[in-house]
Every structure is written in structure tokens, then in C-alpha cells.
N, CA, C and O atoms as a GROMACS GRO file, in nm:
protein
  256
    1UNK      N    1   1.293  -1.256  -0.846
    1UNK     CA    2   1.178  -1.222  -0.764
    1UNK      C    3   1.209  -1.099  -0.677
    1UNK      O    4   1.123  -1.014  -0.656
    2UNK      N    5   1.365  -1.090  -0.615
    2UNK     CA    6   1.367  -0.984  -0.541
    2UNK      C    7   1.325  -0.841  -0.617
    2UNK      O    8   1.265  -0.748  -0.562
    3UNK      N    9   1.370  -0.844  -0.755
    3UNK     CA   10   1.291  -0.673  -0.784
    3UNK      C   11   1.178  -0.660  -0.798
    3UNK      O   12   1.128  -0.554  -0.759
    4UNK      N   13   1.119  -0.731  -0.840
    4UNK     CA   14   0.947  -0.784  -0.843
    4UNK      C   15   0.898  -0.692  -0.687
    4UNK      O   16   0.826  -0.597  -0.660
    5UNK      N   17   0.969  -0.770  -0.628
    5UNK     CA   18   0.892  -0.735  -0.445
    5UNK      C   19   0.883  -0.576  -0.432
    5UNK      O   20   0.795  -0.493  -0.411
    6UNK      N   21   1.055  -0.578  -0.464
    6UNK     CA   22   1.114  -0.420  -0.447
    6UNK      C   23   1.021  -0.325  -0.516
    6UNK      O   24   0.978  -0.223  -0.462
    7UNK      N   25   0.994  -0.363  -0.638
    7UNK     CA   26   0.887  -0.266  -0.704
    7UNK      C   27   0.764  -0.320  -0.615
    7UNK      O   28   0.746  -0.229  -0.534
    8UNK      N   29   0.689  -0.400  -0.594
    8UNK     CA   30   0.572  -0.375  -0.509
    8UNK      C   31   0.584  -0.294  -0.395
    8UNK      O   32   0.483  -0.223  -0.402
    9UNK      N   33   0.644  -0.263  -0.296
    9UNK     CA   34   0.715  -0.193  -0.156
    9UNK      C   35   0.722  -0.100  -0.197
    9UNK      O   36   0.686  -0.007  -0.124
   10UNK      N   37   0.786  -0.057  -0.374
   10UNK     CA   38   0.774   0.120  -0.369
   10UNK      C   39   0.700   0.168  -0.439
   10UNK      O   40   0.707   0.285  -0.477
   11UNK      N   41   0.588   0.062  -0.479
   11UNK     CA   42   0.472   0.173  -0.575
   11UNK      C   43   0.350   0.157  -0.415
   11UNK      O   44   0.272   0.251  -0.397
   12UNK      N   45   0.346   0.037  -0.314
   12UNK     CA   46   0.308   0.028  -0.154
   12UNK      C   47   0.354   0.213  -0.119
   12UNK      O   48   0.277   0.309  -0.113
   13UNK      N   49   0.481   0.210  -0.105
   13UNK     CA   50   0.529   0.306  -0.038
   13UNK      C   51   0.448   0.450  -0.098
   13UNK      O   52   0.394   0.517  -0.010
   14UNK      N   53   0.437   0.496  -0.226
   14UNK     CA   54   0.417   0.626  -0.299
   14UNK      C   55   0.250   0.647  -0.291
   14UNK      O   56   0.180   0.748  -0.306
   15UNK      N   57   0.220   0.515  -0.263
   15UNK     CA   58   0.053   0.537  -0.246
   15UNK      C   59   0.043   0.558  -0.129
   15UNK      O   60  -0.058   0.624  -0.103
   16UNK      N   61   0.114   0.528  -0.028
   16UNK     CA   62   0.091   0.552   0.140
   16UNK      C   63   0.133   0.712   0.175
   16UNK      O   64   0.097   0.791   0.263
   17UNK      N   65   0.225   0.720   0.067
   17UNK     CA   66   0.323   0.887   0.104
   17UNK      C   67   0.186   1.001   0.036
   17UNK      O   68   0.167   1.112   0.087
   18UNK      N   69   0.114   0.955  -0.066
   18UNK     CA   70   0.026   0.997  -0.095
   18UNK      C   71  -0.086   1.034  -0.028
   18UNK      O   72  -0.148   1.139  -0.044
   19UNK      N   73  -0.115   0.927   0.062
   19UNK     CA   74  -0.228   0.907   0.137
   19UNK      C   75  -0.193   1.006   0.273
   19UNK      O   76  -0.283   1.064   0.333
   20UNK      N   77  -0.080   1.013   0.304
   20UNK     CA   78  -0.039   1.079   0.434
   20UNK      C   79  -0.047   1.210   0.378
   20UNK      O   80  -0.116   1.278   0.454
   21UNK      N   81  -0.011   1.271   0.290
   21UNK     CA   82  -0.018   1.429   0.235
   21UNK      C   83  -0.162   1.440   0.235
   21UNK      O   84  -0.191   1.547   0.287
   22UNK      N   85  -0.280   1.366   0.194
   22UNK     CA   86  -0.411   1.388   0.266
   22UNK      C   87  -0.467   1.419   0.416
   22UNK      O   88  -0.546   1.490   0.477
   23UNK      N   89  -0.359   1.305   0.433
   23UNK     CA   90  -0.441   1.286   0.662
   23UNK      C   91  -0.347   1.433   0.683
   23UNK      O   92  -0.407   1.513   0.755
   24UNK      N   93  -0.210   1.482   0.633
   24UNK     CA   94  -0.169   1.556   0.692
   24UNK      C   95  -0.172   1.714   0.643
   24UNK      O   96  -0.089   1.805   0.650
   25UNK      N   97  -0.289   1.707   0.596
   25UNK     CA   98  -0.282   1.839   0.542
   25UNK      C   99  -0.341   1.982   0.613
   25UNK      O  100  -0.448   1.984   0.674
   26UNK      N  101  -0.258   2.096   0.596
   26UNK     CA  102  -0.306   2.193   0.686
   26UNK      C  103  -0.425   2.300   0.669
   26UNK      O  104  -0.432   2.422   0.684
   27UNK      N  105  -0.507   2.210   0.636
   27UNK     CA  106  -0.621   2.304   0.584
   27UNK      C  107  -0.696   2.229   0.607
   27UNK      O  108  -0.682   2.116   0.654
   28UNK      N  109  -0.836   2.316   0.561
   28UNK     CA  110  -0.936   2.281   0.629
   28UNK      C  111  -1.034   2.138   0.514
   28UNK      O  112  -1.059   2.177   0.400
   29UNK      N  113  -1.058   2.061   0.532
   29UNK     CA  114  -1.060   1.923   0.491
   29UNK      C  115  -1.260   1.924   0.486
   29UNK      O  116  -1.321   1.981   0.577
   30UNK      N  117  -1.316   1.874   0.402
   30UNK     CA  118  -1.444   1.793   0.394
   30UNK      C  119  -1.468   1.742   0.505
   30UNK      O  120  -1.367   1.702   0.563
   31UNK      N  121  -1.609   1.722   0.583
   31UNK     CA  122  -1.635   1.631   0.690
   31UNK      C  123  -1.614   1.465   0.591
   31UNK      O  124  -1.642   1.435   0.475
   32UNK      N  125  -1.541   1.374   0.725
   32UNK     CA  126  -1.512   1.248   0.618
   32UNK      C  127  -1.388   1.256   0.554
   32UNK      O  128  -1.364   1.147   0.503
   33UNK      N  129  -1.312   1.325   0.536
   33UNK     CA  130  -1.242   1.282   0.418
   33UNK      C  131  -1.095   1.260   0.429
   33UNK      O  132  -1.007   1.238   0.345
   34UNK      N  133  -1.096   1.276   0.593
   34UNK     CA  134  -0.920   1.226   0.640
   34UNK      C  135  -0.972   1.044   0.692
   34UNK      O  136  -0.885   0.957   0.699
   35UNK      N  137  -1.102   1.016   0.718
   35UNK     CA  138  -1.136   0.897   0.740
   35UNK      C  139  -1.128   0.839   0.627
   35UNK      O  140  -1.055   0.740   0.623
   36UNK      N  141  -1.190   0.877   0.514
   36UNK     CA  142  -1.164   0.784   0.392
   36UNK      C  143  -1.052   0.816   0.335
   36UNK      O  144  -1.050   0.768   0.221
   37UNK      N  145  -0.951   0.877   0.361
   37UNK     CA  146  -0.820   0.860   0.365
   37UNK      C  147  -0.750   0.782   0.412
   37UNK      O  148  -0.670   0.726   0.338
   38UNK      N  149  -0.756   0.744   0.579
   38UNK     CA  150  -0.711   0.602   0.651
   38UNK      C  151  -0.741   0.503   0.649
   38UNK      O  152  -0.672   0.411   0.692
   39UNK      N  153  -0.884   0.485   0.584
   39UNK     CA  154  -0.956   0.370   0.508
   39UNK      C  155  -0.891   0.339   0.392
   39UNK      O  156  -0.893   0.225   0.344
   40UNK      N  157  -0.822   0.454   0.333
   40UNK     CA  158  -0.789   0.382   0.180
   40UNK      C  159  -0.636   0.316   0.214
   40UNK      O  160  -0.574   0.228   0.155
   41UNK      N  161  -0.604   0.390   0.322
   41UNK     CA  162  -0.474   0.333   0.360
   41UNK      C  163  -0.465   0.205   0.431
   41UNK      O  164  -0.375   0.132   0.390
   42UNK      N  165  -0.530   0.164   0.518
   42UNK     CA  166  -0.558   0.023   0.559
   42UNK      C  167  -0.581  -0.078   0.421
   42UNK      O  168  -0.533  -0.190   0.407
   43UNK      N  169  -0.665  -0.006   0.328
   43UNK     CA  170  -0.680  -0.096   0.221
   43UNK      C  171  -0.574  -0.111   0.122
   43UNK      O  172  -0.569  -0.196   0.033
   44UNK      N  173  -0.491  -0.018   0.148
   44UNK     CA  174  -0.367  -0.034   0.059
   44UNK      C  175  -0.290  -0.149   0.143
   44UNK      O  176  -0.249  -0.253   0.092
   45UNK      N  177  -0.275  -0.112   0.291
   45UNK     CA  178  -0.172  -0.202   0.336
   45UNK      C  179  -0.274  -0.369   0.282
   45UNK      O  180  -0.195  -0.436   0.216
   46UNK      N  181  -0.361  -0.415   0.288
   46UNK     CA  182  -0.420  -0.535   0.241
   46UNK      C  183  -0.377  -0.592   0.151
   46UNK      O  184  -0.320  -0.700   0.160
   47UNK      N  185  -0.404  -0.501   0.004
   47UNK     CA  186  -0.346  -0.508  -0.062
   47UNK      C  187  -0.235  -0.544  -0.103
   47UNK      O  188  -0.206  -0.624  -0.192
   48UNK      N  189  -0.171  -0.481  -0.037
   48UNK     CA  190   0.005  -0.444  -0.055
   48UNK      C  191  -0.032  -0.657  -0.010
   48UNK      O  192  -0.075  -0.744  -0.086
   49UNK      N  193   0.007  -0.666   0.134
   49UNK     CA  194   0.022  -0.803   0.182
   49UNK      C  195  -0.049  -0.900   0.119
   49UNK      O  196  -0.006  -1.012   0.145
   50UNK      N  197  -0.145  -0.898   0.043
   50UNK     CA  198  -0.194  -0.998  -0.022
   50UNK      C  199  -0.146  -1.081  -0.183
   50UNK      O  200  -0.140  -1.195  -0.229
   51UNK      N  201  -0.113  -0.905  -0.235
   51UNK     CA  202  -0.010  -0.919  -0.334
   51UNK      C  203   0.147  -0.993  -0.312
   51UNK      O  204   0.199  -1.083  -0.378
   52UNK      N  205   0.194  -0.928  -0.208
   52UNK     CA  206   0.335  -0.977  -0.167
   52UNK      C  207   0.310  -1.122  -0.155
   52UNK      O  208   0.366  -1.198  -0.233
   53UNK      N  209   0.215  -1.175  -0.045
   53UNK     CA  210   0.226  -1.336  -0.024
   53UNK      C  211   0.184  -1.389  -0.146
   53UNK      O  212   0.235  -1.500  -0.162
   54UNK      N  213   0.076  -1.340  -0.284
   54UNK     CA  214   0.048  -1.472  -0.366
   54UNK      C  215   0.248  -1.510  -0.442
   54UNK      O  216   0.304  -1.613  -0.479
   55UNK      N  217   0.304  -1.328  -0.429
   55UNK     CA  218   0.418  -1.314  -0.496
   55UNK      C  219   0.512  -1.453  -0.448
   55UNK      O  220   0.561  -1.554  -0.497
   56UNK      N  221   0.502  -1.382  -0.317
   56UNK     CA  222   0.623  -1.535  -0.252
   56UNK      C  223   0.560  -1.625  -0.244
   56UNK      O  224   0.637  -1.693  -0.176
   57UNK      N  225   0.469  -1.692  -0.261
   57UNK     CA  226   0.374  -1.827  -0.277
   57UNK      C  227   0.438  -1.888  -0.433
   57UNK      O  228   0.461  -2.009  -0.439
   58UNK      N  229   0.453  -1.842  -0.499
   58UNK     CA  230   0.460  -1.815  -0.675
   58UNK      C  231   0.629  -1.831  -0.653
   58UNK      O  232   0.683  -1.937  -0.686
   59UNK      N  233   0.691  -1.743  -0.608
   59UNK     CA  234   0.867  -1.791  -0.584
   59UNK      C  235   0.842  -1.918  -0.534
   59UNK      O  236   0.864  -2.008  -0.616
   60UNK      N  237   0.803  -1.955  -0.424
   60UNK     CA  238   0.844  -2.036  -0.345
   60UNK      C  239   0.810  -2.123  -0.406
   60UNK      O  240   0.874  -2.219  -0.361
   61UNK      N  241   0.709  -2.176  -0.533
   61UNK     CA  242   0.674  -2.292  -0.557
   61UNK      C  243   0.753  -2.328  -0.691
   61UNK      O  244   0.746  -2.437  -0.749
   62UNK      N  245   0.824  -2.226  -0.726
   62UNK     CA  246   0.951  -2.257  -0.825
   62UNK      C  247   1.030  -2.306  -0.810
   62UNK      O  248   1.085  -2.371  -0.899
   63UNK      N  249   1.095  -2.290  -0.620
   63UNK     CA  250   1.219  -2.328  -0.624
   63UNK      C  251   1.219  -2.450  -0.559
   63UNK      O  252   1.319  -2.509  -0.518
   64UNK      N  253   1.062  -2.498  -0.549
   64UNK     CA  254   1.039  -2.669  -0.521
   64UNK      C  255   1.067  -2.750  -0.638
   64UNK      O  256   1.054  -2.872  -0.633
   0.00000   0.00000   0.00000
């Protein structure tokens, strides 16, 4: 299970590093579109945690 996680945390991680090269970019941006950038990022972190707990829900009921 631990690489399982490890790969969720770094494909989590490459979509967030993604998302930040949007919010942080030095140019001039769409009205909207660093907001639906931090929107997609809140929805990643959801994601991310919802996936992780069914993950350890799923370990944990193996090693009962």
C-alpha cells in the first residue's frame, strides 16, 4: 500500500505544481482565470483526500 499512496502524493503533487505555474504567472491572465485556477486546486486537494482515505480504508480492512 505504501507505493500506492506514494504514487497518489506525486501525481497530487504535479497537478498542484501545475496549478501554481498558472496562479503564478507573470503575465497578463484572462479576467477569472487565476480563480478557476485556485478552484481547481482546492478541488484537487478533495480529491487527493478522498482518494487517500477510501485507499487507507481498503488497507486497513485487510489487515483486519
Amino acid at each position: 500500500m505504501h507505493p500506492d499512496l506514494l504514487a497518489l502524493l506525486d501525481a497530487h503533487m504535479a497537478e498542484l505544481t501545475a496549478l501554481r505555474h498558472i496562479l503564478a504567472a507573470p503575465r497578463p491572465v484572462h479576467p477569472g482565470e487565476r480563480f478557476a485556477a485556485a478552484l481547481e486546486a482546492a478541488r484537487a486537494a478533495e480529491r487527493y483526500a478522498r482518494i487517500t482515505a477510501e485507499a487507507l480504508r481498503a488497507g486497513a480492512a485487510t489487515i483486519v
